[in-house]
C-alpha positions in Angstrom: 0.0 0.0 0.0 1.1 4.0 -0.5 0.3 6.8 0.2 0.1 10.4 -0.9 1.4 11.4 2.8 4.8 10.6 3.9 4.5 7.1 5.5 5.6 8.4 9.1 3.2 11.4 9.3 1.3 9.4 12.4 4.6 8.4 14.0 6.3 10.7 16.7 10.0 11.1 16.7 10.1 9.2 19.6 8.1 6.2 18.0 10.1 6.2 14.8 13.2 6.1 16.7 12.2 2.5 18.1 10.8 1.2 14.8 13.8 2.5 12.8 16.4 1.1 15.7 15.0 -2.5 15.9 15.3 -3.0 12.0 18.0 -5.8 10.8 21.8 -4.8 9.8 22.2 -4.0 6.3 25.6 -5.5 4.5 26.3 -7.2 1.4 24.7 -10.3 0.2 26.8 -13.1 -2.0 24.2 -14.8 -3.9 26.8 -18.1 -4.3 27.5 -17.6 -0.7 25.9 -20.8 0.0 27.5 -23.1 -2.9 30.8 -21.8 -2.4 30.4 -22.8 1.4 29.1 -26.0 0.5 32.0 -26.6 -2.3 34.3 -25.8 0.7 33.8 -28.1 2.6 33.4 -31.0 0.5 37.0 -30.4 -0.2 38.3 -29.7 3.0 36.0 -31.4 6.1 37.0 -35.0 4.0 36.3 -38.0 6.8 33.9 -35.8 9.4 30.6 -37.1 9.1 28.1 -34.9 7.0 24.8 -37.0 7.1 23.9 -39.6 9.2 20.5 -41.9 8.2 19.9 -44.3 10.8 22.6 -47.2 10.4 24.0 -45.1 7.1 26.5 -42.3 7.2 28.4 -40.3 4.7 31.6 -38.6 5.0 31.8 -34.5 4.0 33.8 -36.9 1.0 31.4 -39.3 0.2 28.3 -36.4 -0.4 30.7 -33.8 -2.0 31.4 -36.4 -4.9 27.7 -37.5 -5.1 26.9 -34.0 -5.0 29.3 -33.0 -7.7 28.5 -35.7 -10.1 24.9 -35.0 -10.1 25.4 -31.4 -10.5 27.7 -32.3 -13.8 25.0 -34.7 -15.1 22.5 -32.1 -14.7 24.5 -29.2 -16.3 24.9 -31.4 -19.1 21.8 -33.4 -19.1 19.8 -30.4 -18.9 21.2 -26.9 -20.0 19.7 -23.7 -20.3 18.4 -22.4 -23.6 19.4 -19.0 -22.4 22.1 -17.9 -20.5 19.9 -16.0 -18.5 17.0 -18.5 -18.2 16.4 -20.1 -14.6 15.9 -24.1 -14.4 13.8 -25.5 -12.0 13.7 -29.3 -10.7 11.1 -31.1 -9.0 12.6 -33.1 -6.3 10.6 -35.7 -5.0 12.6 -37.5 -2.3 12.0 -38.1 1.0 13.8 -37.3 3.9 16.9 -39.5 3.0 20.8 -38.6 2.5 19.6 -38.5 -0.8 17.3 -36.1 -0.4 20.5 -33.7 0.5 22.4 -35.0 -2.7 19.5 -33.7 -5.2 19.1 -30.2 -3.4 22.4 -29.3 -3.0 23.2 -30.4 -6.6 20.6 -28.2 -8.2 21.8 -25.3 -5.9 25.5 -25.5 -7.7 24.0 -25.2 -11.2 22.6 -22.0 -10.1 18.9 -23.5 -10.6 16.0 -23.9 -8.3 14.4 -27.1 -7.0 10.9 -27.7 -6.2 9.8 -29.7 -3.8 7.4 -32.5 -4.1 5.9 -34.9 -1.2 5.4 -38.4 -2.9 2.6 -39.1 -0.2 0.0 -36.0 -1.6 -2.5 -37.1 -4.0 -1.6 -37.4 -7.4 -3.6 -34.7 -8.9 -1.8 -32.8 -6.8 1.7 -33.7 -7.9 0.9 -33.4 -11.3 -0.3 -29.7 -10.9 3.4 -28.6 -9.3 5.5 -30.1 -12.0 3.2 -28.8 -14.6 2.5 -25.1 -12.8 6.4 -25.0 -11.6 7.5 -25.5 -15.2 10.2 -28.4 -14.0 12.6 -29.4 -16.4 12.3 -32.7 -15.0 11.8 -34.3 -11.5 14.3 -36.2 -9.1 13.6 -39.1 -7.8 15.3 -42.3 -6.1 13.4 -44.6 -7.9 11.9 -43.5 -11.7 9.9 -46.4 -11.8 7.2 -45.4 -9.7 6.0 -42.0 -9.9 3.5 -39.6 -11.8 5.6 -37.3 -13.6 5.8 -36.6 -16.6 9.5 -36.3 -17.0 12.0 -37.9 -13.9 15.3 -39.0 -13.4 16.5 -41.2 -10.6 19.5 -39.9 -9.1 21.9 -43.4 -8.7 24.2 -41.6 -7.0 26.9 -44.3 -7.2 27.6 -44.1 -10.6 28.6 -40.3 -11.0 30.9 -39.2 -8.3 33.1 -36.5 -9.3 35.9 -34.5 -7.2 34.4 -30.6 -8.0 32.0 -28.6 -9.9 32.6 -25.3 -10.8 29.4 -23.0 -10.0 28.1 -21.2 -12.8 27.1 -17.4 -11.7 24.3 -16.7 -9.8 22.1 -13.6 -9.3 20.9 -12.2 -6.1 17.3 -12.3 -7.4 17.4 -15.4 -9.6 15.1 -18.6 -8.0 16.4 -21.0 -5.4 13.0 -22.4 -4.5 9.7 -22.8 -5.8 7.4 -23.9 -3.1 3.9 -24.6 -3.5 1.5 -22.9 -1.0 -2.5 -23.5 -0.9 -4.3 -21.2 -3.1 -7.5 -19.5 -2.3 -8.6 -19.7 -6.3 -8.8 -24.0 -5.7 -4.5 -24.3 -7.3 -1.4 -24.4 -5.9 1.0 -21.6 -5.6 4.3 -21.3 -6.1 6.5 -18.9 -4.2 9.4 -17.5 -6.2 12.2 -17.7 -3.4 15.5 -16.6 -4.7 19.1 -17.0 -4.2 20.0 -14.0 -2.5 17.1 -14.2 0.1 18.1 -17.4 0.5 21.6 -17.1 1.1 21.2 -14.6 3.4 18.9 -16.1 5.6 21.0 -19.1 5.9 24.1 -16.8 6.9 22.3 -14.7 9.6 21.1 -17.9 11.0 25.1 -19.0 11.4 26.2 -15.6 12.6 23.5 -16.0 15.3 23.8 -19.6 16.1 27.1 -20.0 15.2 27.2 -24.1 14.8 30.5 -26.1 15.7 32.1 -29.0 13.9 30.0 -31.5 16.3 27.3 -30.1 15.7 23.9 -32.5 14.9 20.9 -31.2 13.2 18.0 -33.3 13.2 16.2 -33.2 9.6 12.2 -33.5 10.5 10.3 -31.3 8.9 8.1 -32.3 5.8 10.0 -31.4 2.3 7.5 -29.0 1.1 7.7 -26.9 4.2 9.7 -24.1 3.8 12.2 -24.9 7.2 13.2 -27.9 5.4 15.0 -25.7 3.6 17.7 -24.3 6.6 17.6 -27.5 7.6 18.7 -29.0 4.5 21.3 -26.8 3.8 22.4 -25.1 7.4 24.8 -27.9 8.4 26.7 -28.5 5.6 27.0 -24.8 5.1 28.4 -24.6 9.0 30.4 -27.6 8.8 28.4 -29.7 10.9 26.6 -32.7 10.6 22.9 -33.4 9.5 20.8 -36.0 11.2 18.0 -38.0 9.0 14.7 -38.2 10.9 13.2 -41.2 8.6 9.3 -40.4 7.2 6.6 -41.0 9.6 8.9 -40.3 13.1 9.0 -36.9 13.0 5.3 -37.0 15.0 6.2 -39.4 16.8 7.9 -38.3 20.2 9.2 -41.2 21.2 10.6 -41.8 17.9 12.6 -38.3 18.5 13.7 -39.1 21.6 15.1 -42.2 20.6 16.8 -41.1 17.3 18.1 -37.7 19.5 20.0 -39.5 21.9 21.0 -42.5 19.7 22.8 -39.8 17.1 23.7 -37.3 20.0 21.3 -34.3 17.9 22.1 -30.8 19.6 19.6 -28.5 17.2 16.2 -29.2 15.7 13.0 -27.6 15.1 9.5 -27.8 16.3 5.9 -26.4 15.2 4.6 -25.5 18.3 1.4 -28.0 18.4 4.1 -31.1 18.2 6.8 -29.1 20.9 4.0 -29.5 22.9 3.5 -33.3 23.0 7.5 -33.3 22.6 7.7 -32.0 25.4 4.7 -34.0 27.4 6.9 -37.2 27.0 9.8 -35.0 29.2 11.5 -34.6 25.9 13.6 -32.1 26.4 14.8 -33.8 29.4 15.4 -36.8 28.2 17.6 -35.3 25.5 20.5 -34.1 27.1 22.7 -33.6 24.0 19.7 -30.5 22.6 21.2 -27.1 23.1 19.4 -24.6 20.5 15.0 -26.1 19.8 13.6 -23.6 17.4 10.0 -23.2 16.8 7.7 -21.6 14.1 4.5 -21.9 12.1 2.3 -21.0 14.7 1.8 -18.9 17.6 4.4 -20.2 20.4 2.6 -20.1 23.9 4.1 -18.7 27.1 3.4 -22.2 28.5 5.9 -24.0 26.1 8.7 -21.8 26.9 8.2 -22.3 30.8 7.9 -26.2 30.6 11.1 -26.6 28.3 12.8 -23.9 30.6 11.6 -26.8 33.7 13.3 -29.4 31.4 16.0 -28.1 30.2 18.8 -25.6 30.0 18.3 -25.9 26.0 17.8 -22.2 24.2 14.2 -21.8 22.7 13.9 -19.6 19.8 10.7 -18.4 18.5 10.9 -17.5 14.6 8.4 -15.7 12.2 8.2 -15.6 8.8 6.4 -16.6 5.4 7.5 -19.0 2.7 7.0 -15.5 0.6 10.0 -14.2 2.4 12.5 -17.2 2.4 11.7 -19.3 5.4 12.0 -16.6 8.3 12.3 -12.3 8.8 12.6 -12.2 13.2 13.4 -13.9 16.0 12.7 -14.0 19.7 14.9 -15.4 22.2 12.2 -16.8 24.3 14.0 -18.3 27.0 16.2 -15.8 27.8 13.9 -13.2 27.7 10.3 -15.1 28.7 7.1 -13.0 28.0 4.0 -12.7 27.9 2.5 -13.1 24.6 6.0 -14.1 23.4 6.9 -11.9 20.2 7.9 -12.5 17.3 11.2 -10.5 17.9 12.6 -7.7 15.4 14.2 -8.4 11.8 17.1 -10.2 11.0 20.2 -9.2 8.9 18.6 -7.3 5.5 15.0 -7.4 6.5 13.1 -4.5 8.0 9.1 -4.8 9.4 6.7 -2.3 8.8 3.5 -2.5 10.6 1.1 -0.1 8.2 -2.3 1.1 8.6 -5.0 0.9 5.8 -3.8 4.4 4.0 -0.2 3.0 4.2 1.4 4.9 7.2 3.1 3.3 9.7 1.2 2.6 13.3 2.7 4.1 16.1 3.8 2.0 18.6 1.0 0.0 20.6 -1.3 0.4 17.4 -2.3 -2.8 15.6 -1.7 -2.9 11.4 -0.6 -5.2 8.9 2.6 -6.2 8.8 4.9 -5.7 5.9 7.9 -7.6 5.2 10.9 -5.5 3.1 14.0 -6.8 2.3 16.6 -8.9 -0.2 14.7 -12.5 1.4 11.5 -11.0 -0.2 10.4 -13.7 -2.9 10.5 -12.3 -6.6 6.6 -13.4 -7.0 4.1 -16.4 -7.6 4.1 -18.9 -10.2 0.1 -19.5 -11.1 -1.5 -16.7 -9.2 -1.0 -13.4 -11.1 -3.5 -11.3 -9.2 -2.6 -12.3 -6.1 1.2 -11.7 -6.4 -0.4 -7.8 -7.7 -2.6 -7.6 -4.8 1.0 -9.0 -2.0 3.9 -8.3 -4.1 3.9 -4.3 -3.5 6.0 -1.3 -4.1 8.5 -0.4 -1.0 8.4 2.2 0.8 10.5 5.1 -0.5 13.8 4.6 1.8 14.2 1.3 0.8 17.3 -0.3 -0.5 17.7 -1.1 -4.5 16.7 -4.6 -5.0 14.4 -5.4 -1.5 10.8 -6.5 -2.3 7.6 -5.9 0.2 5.5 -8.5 0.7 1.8 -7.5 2.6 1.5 -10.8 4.9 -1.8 -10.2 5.9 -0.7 -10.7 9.3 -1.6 -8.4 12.3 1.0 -7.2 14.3 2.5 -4.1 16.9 5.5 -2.5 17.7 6.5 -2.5 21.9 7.7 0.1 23.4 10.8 -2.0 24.0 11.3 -2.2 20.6 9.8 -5.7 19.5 7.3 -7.3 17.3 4.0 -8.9 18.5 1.9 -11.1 16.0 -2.1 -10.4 16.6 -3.8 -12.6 14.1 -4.5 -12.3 10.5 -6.6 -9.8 8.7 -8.3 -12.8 6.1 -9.0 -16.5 7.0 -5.9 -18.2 6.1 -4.9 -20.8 8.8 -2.2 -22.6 9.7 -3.4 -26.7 10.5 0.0 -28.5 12.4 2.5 -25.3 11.0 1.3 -25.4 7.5 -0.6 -23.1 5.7 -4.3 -23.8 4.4 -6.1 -22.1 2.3 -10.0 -22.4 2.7 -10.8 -21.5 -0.3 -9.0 -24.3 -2.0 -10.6 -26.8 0.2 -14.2 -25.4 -0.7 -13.4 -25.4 -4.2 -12.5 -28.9 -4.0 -15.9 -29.6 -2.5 -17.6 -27.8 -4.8 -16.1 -29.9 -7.5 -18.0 -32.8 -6.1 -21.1 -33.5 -8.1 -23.0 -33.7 -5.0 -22.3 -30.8 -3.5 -24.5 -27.6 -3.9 -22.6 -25.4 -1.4 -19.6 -25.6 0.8 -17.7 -23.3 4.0 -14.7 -23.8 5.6 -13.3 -22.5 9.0 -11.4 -23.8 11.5 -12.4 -24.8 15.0 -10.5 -25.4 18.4 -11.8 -28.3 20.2 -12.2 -29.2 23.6 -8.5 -30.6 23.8 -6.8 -27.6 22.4 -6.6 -28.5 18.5 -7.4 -26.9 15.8 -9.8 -28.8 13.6 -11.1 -27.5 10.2 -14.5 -28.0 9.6 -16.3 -28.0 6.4 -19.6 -26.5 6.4 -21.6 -28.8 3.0 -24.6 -28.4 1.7 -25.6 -31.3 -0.2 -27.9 -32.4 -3.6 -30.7 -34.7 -1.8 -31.6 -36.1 -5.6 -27.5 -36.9 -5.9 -29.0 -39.7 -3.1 -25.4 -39.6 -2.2 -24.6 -42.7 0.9 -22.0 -42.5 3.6 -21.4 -38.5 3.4 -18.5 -38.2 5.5 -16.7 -41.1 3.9 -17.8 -39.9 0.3 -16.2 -36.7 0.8 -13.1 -37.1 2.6 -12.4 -39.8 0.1 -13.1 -37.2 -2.9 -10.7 -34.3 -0.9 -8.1 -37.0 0.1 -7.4 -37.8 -3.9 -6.9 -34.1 -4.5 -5.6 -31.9 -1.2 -2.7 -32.5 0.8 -3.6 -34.6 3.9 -3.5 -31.5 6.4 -6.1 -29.5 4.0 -9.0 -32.8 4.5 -11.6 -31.3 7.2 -11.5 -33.2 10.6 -15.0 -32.4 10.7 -18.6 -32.3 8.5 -21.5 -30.5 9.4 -24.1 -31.3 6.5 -26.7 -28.0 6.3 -30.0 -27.4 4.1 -28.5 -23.6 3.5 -25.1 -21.8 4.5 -26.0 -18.5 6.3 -25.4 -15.8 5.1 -24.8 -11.8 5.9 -26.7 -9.0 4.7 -23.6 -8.6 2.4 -24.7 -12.0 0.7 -21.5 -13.7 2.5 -21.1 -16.6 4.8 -21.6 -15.4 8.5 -19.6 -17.5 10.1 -20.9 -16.4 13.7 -24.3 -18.2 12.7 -22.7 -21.5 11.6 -23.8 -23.8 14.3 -20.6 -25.5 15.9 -19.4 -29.1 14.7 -20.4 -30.6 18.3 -19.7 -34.1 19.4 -22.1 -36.7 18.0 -20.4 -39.0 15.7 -20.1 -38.7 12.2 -22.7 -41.3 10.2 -19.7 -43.6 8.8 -20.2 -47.0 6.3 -19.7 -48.9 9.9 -21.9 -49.7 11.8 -21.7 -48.9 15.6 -20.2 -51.3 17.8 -19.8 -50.8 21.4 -16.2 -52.5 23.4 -16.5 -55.6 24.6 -13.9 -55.4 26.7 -12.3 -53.3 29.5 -9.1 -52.8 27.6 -11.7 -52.2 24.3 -13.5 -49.6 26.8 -10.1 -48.0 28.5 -9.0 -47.1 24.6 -12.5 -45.8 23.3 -12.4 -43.5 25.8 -8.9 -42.5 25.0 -10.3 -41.5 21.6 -13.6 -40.0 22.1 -11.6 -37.4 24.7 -9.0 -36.9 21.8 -11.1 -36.4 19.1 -13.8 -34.3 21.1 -16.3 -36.8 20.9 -19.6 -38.6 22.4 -18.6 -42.3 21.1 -17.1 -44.0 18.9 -17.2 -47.5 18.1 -14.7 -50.2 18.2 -14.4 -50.5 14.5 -14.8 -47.0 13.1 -11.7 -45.8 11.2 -9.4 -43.0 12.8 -9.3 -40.9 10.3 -12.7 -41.2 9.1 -13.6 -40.2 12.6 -11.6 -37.0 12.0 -8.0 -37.8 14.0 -4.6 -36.7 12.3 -0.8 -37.5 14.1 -1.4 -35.2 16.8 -4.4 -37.0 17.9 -2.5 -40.0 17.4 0.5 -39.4 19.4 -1.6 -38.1 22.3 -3.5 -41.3 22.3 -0.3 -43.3 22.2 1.0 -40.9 25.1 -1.8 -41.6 27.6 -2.8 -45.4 27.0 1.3 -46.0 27.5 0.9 -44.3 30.7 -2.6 -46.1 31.6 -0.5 -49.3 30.5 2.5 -48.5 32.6 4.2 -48.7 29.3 8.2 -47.3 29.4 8.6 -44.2 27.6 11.0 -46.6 25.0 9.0 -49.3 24.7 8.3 -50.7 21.5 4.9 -51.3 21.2 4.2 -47.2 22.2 5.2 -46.5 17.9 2.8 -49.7 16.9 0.2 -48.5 18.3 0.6 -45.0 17.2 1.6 -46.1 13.2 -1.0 -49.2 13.1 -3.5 -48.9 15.6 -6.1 -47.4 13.1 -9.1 -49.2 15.1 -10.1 -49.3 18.4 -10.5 -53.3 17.9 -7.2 -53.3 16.5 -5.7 -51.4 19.2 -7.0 -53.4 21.8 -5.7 -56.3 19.9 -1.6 -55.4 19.2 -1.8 -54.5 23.1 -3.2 -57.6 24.0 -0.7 -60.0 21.6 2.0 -58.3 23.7 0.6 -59.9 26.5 -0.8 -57.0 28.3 -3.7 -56.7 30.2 -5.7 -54.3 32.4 
């Protein structure tokens, strides 16, 4: 936004003093900082462990040559038409040393990478490499996949000793990730080299990491702090730690892989921190010196349980993919509050909190915060009015070359000279640290033949979480059966898991405002009756049947369920899941290590079946 009036006529000299003072350092950025780090030390760190995959490990050595050979087969494989033009390359890997060898090989060749979860639906898939324009996609295994174009990266078979980087701009692409959309698609955020490289060497400068340093790899690809943590480490020296697919909600899994590898930094969403740290995580981890945490709100509660815990450092961050990965921090244990802030700017980023007419709030005054700076993204790939409507011009002091990105995000400056976050101006949500759109998931309703009408919104339950809950009205002559089932089998082939309601309220009519809009304050709440499923109601027949059914109609905020009925179709996700597994262990007298506290959280997807892995161990109530 602008304005005709100098954007601090409502700020006294006194309040622009503060907003001016807490903004990051400016100095120069090296858009091949990050390659020519990572080229470094493949040379030079030779035997010291780099990545370490359960039983696997690779030497600084054995991932440079990997590395370098498939940045040569790339280069040659693939090369630009243009000079000038930027490549971009799916990568659909999971979390795997592997997984390291792609990224960091596209980053050499100057070129971005995109990444892709194998787990969404296909549909999905299919619409990033298509929308990201991807030259082709990396896989491990080109067999089995739904791309168009892939190559499998056999890393054994093209080790070489170097690659030399071609040149890279400040504002060419690093990164497309794919965001939810509000039009029903995918978008992709432009993140670029510069901002990139930046980020990445504040966040050294600021937690300088040592040679034994462990980094624990956890976080879903196509979240954007995959990225620091995919290329932090290496660029420090240190060493990254592999959490496999599927353990990173786990607790126990963590704890276990933590103290088993020694891990000394990793990152949490706030939702999972919590459980983390209900199974005494952070004591039980000894070796954990630095736990970051972003993606959602970070309660004051969090940062006085770890502090009880441990002596480990929490660090709350805050950022959008829009504006590579993360603009402030907060040290919240050494400096606990209440709300905790989201902190001031980091190197080469400055926040401006702006009223509607584009004039920054004095301090104390709530507006929406924009983000400038060099780790501003250079725009959206599939979502032309919306880059027009975010992607703004900077305000007039601003240095050549920084973007401004309008989050949409509420926020204040302190009188000591932080940042507090105060909600969001639209109805974007963020479900486990990941942003939703719900719009995209009432579009993909709405492409259901059944469906006359459809509303989104989220909901917090009685346990804490938030739930979304979609709002359907449905087409009685469609004589659609089994509504619930029907539908979250029709969202689950085309949205991301986190984007499928946990909840369906079926209405004749949505309300609506005067305006001709939904009013979401007369949309009855989801309640707790269960949802009509395919089967049928069957009560425990057992007290360990009984003891577990009541584990999940408390989780799931609930009045039954039955010892049959699916978890998922009864609207659970993981952190249902590990909360479950957390109290029946304890009911059970269950070690915090044991074995069978996983199976039940990975395979316990009935009540019945439960009941029945607990009862083969040879437990009983």
């Amino acid at each position: 936004m602008t304005s005709a009036k100098s954007p601090w006529s409502r700020c006294s000299p006194a309040d622009r003093e503060i907003i001016e003072r807490l903004q990051g350092q400016v100095h120069p950025v090296a858009a091949d900082d990050i390659v020519q780090r990572l080229r470094k030390h493949y040379q030079t760190m030779g035997n010291h462990i780099a990545v370490v995959d359960g039983a696997r490990s690779w030497t600084y050595a054995e991932l440079g040559q990997r590395v370098f050979g498939l940045a040569h087969r790339l280069a040659e494989e693939f090369p630009p038409a243009m000079a000038s033009d930027c490549r971009v390359f799916g990568v659909a890997i999971d979390r795997s040393p592997e997984l390291l060898v792609a990224v960091h090989a596209v980053a050499l060749t100057g070129s971005a990478y995109c990444p892709i979860s194998p787990d969404d639906p296909a549909p999905w898939q299919s619409t990033i490499e298509e929308t990201s324009g991807a030259t082709t996609v990396l896989v491990v295994d080109a067999g089995q996949n739904v791309y168009r174009n892939s190559l499998a990266i056999d890393s054994e078979h093209f080790a070489q000793l170097d690659f030399e980087s071609t040149s890279i701009g400040v504002r060419s692409a690093s990164q497309v990730i794919f965001t939810s959309g509000s039009t029903g698609h995918p978008k992709g955020v432009l993140c670029t080299h510069g901002g990139f490289a930046n980020r990445i060497r504040w966040m050294q400068e600021t937690f300088p990491l040592q040679a034994d340093d462990r980094v624990a790899l956890k976080t879903p690809i196509t979240f954007d702090v995959a990225g620091w943590e995919m290329f932090w480490p290496q660029y420090a020296g240190a060493a990254t730690v592999v959490i496999p697919p599927g353990a990173h909600t786990s607790p126990e899994a963590l704890i276990s892989i933590f103290n088993e590898h020694r891990v000394t930094v990793a990152h949490f969403v706030p939702s999972m921190l919590r459980m983390w740290l209900r199974a005494e995580g952070a004591r039980r981890c000894p070796d954990l010196r630095m736990v970051f945490s972003s993606g959602e709100v970070l309660p004051s509660s969090l940062v006085e349980e770890l502090a009880q815990q441990s002596k480990a450092e929490l660090h709350n961050l805050y950022g959008p993919t829009e504006a590579a990965i993360d603009v402030t921090h907060y040290p919240a244990s050494a400096a606990p509050r209440q709300p905790v802030p989201i902190g001031r700017p980091i190197a080469n980023t400055r926040l401006y909190v702006l009223d509607p007419d584009g004039c920054v709030c004095p301090v104390g005054e709530q507006g929406e915060i924009h983000i400038q700076g060099v780790g501003v993204a250079s725009g959206y790939l599939g979502a032309d009015e919306e880059e027009e409507a975010r992607f703004v011009p900077a305000l007039p002091e601003a240095p050549e070359g920084w973007g401004t990105f309008r989050t949409g995000d509420l926020g204040r400056y302190t009188a000591d000279g932080q940042i507090e976050y105060c909600g969001r101006l639209d109805d974007q949500l963020k479900i486990r640290g990941q942003r939703v759109e719900p719009g995209e998931i009432t579009h993909a309703l709405l492409s259901h033949e059944g469906v006359l009408d459809a509303h989104v919104r989220a909901h917090v339950s009685g346990t804490g979480r938030t739930l979304l809950v979609a709002y359907v009205v449905v087409d009685a002559v469609h004589g659609m059966t089994d509504l619930v089932g029907t539908l979250r089998e029709h969202l689950t082939q085309r949205l991301p898991s986190r984007s499928v309601p946990s909840k369906f309220v079926f209405l004749d009519s949505l309300p609506l405002s005067r305006h001709g809009k939904v009013d979401d304050k007369l949309l009855p709440a989801p309640g707790h009756a269960r949802p009509d499923l395919t089967s049928d109601f069957q009560e425990p027949s057992s007290p360990l049947e009984e003891l577990i059914a009541g584990m999940w109609t408390h989780a799931l905020d609930l009045d039954e369920v039955g010892v049959h009925d699916n978890f998922q179709d009864l609207g659970g996700d993981s952190l249902a899941a590990v909360e479950i597994s957390f109290v029946l262990s304890e009911r059970l007298g269950l070690d915090y290590d044991d074995p069978l506290v996983p199976r039940i959280l990975m395979e316990g997807d009935t009540v019945a079946h439960s009941a029945k892995i607990v009862a083969e161990a040879g437990i009983s109530l």
